[in-house]
N, C-alpha and C positions, 0 to 999 in steps of 0.2 A: 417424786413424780413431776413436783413445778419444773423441777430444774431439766427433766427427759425433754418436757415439754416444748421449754424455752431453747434447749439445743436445737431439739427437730424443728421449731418455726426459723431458727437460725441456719439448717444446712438448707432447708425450702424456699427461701430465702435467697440464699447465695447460689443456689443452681439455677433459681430462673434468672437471676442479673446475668450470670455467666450463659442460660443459653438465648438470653438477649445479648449479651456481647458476641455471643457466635451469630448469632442470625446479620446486628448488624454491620460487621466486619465481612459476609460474607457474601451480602446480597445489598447492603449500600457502599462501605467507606473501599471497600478493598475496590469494586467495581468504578469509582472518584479517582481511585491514586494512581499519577502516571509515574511507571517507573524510568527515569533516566538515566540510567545507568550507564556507561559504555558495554556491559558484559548484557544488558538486557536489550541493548539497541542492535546491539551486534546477534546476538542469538535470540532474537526474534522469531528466526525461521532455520531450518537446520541447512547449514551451509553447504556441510559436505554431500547433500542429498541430490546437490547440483554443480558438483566440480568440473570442472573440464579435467581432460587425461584421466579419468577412470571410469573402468568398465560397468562400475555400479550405479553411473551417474544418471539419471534421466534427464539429463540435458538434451539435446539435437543433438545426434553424431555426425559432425561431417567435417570431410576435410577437404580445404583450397589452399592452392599456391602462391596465391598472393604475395608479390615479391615486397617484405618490407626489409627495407637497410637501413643500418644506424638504428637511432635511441625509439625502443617501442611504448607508445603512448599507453601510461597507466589509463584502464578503464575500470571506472566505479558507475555507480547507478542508483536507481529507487529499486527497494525490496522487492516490490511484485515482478521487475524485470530483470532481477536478477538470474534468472535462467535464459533468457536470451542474449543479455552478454557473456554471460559464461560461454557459451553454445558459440556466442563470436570469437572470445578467444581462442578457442577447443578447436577452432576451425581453420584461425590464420599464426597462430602463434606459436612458438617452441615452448613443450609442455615445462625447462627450465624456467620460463619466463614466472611460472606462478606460484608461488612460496603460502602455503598452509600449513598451520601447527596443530592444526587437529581441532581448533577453538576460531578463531579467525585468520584473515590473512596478515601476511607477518607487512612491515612498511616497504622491504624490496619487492613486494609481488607486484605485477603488471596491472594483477587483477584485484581491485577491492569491493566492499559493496556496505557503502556509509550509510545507506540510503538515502533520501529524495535532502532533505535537509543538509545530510553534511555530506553531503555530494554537489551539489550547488556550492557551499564554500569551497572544497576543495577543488573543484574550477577556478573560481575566482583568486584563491589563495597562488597556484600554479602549483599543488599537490596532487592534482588528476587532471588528463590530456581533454579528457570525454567523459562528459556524465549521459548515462542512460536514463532521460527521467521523463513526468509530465512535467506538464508548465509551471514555472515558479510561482511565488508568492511574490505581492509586493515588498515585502520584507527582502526577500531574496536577491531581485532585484535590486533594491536601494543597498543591501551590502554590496555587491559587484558593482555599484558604480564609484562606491565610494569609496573602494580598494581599486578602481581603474582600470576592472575590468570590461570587456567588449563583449558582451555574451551573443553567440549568432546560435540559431535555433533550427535545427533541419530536422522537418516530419521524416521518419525511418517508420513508423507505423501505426496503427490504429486501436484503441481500445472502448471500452464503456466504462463510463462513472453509473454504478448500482447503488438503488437500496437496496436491501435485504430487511426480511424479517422470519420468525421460528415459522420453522417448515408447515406447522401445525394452527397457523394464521388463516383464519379463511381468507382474509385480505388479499387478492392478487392481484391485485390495480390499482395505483391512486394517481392522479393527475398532477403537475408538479405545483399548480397552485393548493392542493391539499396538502403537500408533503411539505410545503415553505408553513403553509396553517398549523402544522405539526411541531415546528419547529421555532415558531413564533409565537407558540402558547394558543391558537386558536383551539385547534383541536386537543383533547385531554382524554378522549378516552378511545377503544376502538369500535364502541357501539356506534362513535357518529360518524363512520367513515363504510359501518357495513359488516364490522367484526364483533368478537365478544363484547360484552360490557365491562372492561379490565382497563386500566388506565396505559394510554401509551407513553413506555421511556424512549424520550428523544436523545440517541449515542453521538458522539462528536468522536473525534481525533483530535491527535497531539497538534499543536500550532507549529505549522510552517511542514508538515509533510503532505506529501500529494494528493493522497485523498481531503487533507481538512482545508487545502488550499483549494482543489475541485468544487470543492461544499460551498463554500464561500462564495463563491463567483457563483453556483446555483441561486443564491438567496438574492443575488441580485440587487443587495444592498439590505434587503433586510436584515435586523438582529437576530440572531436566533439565543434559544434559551437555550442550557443543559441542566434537563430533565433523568436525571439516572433513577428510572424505577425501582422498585425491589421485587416488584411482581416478574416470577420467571414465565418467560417466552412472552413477556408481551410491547418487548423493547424494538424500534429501529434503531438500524445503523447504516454506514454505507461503506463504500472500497470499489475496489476498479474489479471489471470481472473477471477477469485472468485470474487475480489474486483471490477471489470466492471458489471457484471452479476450477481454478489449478492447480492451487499450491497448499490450500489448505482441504482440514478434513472438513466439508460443508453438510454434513449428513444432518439433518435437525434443521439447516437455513435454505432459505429460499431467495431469489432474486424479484423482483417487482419488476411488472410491466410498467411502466412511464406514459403517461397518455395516450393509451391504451395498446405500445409498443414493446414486445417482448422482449429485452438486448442479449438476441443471439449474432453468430456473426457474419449470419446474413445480413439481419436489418444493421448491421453496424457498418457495413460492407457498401448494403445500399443508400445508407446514409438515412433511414428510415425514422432509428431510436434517436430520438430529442437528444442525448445526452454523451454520443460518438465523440471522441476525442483522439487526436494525436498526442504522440511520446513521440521524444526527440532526445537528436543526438546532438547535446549541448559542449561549447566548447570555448575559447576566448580569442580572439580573433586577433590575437597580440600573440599568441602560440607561433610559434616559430617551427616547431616540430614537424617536419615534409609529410610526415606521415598521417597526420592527423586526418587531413583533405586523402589522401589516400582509399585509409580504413571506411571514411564516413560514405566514400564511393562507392566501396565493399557494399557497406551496407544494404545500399541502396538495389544492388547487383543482385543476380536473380538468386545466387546464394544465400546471399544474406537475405531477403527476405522468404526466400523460402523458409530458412531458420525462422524467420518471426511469425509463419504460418504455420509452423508444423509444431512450433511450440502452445499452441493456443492463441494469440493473438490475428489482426487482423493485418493483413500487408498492406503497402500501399498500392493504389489500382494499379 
């Protein structure tokens, strides 16, 4: 019977370590770990859900004449825009030009989508004509000057830098000196801001992509902490709206008004929400490619930003 005993304190034992290792793998360490991978950077978001030249695609359908001759400028971009440059190629490009294996784009496709980070090198490097992105990092910057590159910057359209929080939040407002308090350790729980009494997790982003470069420039100089809660729903985070509201499933998340500003795309339109930002059509001005000045005129053209209006984005006025 000692010995029945001393088993059963030993499997009771071993199963709550083990559903403490699940708990916290599953609600701290997993939630910490960025994966970088190329296979996880690249399928992030499902590619093929937005190709050009196919009928399944929900991209923008449209087609222009736009005469381009000679060598067509590879266009890469940031993830959340990656359906409006597709939508741009789809539009002015020969559907030969864009090569897909089913997984990503193979190195002769016209079209890639490195996102915001290695989209930016691949400007600087001379392996993409045009990046579709928001504004760089200063990291980003100091590599393109230091590879001697020229980076010139044209607004092609508008978008909003969002928090978000669980749809289930009563919080629907916080002011952006509360949300820097948030992320500077002032504030710790959501009782002091108007919500439950549950502690807030303050979420970041990967370094050097465009949301956690956005963030940044929000804080205005302040540190921020990372706070990864383990309490579910009672985390913020942020991203651009397009990418809350477009591209992903948001069902369960909610966006936050900003000083007491909603960011729909009216107030982003009328320049209302604090937090309206331009994306741009990034390029190196050492590019020799005729086309380049060409396409970015496209852009600019009531086609082109039609595309950037019909895709969910904001056009330029």
């Amino acid at each position: 019977m000692k010995l029945v005993k001393q088993i059963t304190v030993l499997i009771l034992t071993a199963a709550v370590f083990i559903t403490a290792d699940i708990f916290v793998w599953n609600f701290c360490t997993k939630r910490c770990l960025t994966d970088n991978s190329p296979s996880r950077q690249v399928r992030s978001i499902e590619l093929d859900k937005y190709l050009p030249f196919d009928e399944n695609s929900e991209i923008v359908k449209l087609r222009d004449s736009l005469p381009l001759e000679g060598e067509l400028p590879v266009i890469d971009g940031a993830e959340g825009l990656y359906p409006v440059y597709s939508a741009f190629v789809n539009a002015v490009y020969p559907e030969s030009s864009v090569c897909f294996d089913g997984e990503r784009f193979t190195s002769e496709s016209k079209l890639q989508m490195r996102n915001t980070l290695k989209a930016y090198k691949a400007v600087a490097d001379g392996n993409a004509d045009i990046a579709i992105c928001a504004a760089p990092s200063k990291e980003q910057l100091e590599y393109a000057e230091n590879v001697g590159a020229e980076l010139e910057f044209v607004p092609i359209g508008h978008d909003a830098f969002v928090f978000i929080v669980n749809s289930e939040n009563p919080v629907d407002s916080l002011t952006s000196e509360e949300i820097r308090g948030i992320y500077t350790g002032k504030y710790k729980s959501w009782s002091e801001l108007g919500g439950k009494n549950v502690p807030i997790g303050a979420l970041q982003r990967l370094k050097g992509s465009g949301s956690q470069t956005a963030f940044l420039r929000f804080m205005n100089g302040e540190t921020p902490v990372s706070d990864y809660d383990s309490f579910l729903g009672s985390s913020i985070g942020f991203s651009f709206r397009y990418y809350v509201e477009g591209m992903r499933e948001s069902s369960g998340v909610k966006m936050l008004a900003l000083d007491g500003v909603y960011p729909d795309k009216e107030s982003i339109s009328e320049g209302k929400y604090p937090l309206a930002a331009d994306f741009y059509a990034v390029y190196d001005k050492r590019n020799e490619n005729p086309n380049v000045p060409v396409l970015i005129e496209w852009f600019l053209s009531e086609n082109g930003q039609r595309i950037i209006d019909e895709t969910g984005y904001v056009p330029m006025a």
